[in-house]
MIDOSE-1310 file (N, C-alpha, C; in nm, 2 decimals, decimal comma, always signed):
residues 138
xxxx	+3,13/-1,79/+2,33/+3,05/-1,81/+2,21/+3,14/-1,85/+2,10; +3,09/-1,93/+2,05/+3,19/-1,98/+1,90/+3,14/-1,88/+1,78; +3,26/-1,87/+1,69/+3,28/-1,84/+1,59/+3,17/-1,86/+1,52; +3,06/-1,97/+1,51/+2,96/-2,02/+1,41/+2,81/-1,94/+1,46
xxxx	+2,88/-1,88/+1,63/+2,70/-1,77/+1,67/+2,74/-1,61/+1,68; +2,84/-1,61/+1,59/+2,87/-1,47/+1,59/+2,73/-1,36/+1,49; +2,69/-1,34/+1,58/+2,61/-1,24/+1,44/+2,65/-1,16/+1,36; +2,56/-1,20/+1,25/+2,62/-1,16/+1,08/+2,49/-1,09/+1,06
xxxx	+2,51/-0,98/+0,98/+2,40/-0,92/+0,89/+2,35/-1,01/+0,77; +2,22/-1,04/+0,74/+2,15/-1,15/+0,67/+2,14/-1,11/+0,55; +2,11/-1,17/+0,49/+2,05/-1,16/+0,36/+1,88/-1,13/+0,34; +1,83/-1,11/+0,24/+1,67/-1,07/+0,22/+1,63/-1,19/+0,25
xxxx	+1,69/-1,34/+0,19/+1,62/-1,45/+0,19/+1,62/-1,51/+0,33; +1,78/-1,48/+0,39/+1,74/-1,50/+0,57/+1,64/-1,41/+0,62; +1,57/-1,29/+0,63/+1,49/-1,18/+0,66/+1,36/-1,32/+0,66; +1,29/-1,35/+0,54/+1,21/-1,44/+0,48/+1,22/-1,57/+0,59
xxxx	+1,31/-1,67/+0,61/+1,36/-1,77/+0,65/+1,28/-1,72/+0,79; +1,36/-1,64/+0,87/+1,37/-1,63/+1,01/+1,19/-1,58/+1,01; +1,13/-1,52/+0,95/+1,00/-1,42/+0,95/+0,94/-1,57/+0,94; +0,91/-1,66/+0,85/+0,82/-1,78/+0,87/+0,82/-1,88/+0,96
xxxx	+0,98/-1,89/+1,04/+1,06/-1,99/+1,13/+0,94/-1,90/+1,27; +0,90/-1,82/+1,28/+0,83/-1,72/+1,40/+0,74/-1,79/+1,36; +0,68/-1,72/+1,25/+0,49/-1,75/+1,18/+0,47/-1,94/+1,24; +0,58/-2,03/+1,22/+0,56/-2,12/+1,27/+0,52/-2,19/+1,39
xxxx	+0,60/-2,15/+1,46/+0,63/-2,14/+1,59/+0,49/-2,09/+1,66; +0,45/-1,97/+1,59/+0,33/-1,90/+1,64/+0,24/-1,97/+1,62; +0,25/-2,02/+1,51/+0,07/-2,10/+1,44/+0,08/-2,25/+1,57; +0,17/-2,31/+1,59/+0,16/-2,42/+1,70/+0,11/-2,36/+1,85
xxxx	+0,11/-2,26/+1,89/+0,01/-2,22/+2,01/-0,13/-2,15/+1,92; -0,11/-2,09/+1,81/-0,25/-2,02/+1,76/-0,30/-2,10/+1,67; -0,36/-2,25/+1,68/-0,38/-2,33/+1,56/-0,47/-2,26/+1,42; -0,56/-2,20/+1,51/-0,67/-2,11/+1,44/-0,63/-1,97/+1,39
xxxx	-0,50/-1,95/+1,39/-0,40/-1,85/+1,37/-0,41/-1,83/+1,18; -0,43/-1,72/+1,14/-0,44/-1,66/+1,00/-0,29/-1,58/+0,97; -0,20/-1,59/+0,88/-0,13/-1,52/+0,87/-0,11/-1,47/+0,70; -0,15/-1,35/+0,62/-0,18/-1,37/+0,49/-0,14/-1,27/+0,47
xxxx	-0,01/-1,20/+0,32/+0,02/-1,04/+0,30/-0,10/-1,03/+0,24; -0,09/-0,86/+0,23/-0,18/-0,78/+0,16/-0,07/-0,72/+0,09; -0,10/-0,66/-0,03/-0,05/-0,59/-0,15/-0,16/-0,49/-0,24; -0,18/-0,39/-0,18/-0,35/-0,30/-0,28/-0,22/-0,21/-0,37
xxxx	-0,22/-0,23/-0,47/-0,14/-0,09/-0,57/-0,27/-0,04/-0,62; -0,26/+0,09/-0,69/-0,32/+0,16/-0,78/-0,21/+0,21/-0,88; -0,23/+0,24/-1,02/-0,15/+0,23/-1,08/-0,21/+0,35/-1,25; -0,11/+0,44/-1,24/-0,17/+0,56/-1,38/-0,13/+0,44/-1,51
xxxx	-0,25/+0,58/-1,60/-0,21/+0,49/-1,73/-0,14/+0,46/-1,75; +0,01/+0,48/-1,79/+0,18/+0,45/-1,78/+0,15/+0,29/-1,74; +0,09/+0,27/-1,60/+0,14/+0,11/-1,61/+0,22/+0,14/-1,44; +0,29/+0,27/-1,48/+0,31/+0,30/-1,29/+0,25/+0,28/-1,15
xxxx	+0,32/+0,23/-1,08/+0,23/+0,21/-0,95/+0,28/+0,40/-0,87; +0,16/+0,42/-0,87/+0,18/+0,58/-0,77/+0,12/+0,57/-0,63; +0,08/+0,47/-0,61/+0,03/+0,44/-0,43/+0,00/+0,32/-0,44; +0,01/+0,28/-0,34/+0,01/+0,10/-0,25/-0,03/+0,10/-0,10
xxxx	-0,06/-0,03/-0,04/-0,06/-0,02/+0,09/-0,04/-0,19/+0,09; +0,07/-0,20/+0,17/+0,11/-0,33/+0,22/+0,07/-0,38/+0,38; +0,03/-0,48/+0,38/-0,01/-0,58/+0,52/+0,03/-0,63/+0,50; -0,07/-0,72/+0,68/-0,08/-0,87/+0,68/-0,19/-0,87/+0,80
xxxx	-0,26/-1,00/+0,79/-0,37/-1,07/+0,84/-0,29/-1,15/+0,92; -0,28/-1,12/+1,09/-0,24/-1,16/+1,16/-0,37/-1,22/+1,29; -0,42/-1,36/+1,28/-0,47/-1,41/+1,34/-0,64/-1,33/+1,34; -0,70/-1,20/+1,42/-0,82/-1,16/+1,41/-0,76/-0,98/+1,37
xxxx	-0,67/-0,94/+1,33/-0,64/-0,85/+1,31/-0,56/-0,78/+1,16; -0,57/-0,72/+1,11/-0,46/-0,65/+0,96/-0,42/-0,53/+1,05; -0,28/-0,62/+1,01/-0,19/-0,46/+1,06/-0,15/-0,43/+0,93; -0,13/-0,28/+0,88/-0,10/-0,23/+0,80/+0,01/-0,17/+0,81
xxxx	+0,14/-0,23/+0,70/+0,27/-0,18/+0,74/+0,32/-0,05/+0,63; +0,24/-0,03/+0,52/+0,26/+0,07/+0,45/+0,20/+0,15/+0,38; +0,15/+0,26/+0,35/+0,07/+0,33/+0,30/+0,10/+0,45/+0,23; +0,15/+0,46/+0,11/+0,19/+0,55/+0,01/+0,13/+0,58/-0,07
xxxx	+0,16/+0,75/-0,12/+0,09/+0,74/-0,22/+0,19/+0,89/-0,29; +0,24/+0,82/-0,45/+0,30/+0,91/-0,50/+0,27/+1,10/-0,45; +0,38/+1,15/-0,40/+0,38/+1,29/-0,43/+0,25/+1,39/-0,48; +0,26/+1,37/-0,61/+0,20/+1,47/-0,72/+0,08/+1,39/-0,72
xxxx	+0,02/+1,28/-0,62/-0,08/+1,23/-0,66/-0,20/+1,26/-0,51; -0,15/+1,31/-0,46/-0,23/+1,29/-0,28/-0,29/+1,42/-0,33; -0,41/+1,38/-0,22/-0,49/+1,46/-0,21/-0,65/+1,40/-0,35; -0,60/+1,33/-0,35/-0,70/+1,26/-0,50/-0,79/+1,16/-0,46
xxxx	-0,76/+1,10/-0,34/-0,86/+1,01/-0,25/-0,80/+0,88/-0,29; -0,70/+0,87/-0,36/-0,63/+0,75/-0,33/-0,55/+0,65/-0,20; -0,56/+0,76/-0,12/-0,51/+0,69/+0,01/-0,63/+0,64/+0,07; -0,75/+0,73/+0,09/-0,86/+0,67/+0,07/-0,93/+0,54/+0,03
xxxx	-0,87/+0,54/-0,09/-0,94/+0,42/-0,15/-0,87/+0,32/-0,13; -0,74/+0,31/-0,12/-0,64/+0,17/-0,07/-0,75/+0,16/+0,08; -0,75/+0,23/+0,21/-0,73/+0,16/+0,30/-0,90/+0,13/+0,30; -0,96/+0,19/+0,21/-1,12/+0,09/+0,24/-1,12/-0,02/+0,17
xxxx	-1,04/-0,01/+0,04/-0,99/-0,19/+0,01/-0,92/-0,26/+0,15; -0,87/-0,21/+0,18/-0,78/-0,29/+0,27/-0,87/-0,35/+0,43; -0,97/-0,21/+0,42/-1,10/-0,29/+0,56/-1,16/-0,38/+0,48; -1,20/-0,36/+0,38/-1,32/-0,46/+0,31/-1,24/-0,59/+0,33
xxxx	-1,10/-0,60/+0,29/-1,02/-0,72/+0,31/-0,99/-0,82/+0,44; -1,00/-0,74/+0,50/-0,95/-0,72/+0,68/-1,14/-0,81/+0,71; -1,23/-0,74/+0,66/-1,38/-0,79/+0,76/-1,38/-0,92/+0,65; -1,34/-0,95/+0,58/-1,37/-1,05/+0,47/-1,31/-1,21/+0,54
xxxx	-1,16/-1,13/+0,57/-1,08/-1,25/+0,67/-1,13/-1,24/+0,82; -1,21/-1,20/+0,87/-1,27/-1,20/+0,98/-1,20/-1,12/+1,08; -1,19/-1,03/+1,02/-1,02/-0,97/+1,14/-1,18/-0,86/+1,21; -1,14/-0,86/+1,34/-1,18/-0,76/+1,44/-1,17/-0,65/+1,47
xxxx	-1,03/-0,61/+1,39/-0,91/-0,48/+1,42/-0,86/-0,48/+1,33; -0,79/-0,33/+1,30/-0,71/-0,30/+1,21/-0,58/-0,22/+1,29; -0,44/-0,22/+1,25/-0,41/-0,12/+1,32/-0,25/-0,09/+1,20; -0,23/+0,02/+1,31/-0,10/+0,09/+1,17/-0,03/+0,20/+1,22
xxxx	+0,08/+0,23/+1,18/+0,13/+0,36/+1,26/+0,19/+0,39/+1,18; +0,24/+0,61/+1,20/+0,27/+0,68/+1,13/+0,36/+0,78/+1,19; +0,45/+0,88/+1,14/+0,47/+0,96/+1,23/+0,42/+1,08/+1,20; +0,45/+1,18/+1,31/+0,39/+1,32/+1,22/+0,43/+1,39/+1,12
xxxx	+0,51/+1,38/+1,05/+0,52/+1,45/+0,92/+0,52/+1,33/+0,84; +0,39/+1,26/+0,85/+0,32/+1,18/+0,76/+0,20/+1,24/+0,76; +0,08/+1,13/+0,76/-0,01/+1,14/+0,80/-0,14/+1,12/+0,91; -0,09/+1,17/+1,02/-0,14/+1,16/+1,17/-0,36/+1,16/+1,16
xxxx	-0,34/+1,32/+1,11/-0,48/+1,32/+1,06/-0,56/+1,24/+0,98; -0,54/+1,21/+0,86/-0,56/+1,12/+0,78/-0,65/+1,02/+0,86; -0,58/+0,97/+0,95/-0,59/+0,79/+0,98/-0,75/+0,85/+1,09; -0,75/+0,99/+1,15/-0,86/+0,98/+1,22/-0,98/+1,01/+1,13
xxxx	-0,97/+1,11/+1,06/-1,07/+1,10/+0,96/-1,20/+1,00/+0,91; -1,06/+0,89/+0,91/-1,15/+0,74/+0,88/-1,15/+0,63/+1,01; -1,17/+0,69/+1,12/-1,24/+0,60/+1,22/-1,11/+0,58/+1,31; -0,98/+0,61/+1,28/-0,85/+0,49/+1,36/-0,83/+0,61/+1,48
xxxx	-0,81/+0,58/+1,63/-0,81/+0,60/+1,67/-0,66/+0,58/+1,76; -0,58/+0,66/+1,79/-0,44/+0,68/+1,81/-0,47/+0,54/+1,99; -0,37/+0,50/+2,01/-0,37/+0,41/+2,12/-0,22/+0,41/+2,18; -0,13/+0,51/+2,09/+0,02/+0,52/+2,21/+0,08/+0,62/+2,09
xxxx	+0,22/+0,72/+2,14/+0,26/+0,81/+2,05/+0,44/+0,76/+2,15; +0,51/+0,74/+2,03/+0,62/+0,80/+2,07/+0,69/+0,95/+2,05; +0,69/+0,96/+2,17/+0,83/+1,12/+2,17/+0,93/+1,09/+2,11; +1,01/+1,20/+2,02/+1,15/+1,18/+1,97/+1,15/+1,02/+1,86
xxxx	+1,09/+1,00/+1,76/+1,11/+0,87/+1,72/+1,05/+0,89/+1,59; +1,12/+0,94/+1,53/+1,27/+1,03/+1,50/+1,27/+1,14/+1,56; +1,41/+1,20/+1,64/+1,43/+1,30/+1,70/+1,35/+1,39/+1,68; +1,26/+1,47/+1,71/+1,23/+1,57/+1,65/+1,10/+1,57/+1,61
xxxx	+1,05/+1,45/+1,63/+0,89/+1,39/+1,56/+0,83/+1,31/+1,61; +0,70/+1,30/+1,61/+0,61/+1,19/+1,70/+0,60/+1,06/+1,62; +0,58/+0,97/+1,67/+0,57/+0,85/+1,62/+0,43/+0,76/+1,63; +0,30/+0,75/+1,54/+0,15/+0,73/+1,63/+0,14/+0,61/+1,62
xxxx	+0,11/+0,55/+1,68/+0,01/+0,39/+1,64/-0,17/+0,44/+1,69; -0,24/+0,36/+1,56/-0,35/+0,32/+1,55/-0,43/+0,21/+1,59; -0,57/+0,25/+1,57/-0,63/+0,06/+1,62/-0,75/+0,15/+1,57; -0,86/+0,05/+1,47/-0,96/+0,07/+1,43/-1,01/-0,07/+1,48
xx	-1,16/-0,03/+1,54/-1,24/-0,15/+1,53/-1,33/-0,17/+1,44; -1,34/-0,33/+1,38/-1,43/-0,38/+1,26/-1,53/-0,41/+1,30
C-alpha cells in the first residue's frame, strides 16, 4: 500500500464529502431515491434551543438520528411534540416507516408509548446497557 492510501483521520468537511459521494452512488441504483435532513428544535424564551430531533428522509423511510431534550425540561411533552412533527414530516414525504434507536438509560419506554415498536436490542453496547432499535409503521 502506498503512502497516499494510508488512512488518516478526516476532517468534518471530508465526513460531508464521503457521506454525499454514498448518497450518490446510491441515488444511481435508487433513481426514485429521497434523501433530505430533518432539523425540529424547540426553543425557551432566551432564544435557547432546549430540545431538537435530527433526521433524514431516506428513500420511503425517516430515520431519526437524535432526540434531545434539555435536562430540566423533559417530562413537559416536548419530546412528544418533536417526534409528531417529525411523523407529520415523514407521511408528508411519503415515507412508510420511521425508525430510531436508543439505549436504556435513555429512553426505551418513551418510543413505545408512541407506537415504535423495538425490532433488535444490543447486549453490552455500552458495556453494561442495552442498545434498542425501532421501526414505526406510517
Amino acid at each position: 500500500m502506498s503512502e497516499s492510501l494510508k488512512p488518516t483521520r478526516g476532517t468534518n468537511e471530508d465526513a460531508v464529502y464521503v457521506r454525499n459521494k454514498l448518497i450518490e452512488f446510491n441515488s444511481k441504483h435508487t433513481p426514485n431515491g429521497t434523501y433530505e435532513e430533518l432539523c425540529l428544535t424547540l426553543t425557551n424564551d432566551e432564544g435557547d434551543i432546549v430540545a431538537g430531533l435530527n433526521g433524514v428522509v431516506r428513500w420511503n423511510w425517516l430515520d431519526v438520528d437524535i432526540l434531545w431534550v434539555a435536562d430540566d425540561c423533559r417530562g413537559r411533552g416536548m419530546g412528544r411534540t418533536l417526534l409528531e412533527e417529525a411523523e407529520l414530516f415523514a407521511r408528508a414525504k411519503a415515507c412508510t416507516f420511521i425508525k430510531l434507536n436508543t439505549f436504556s438509560f435513555q429512553a426505551p419506554e418513551f418510543y413505545k408509548k408512541y407506537g415504535y415498536e423495538v425490532i433488535a436490542i444490543i447486549e453490552d453496547a455500552p458495556i453494561g446497557y442495552k442498545h434498542y432499535f425501532y421501526k414505526k409503521n406510517l
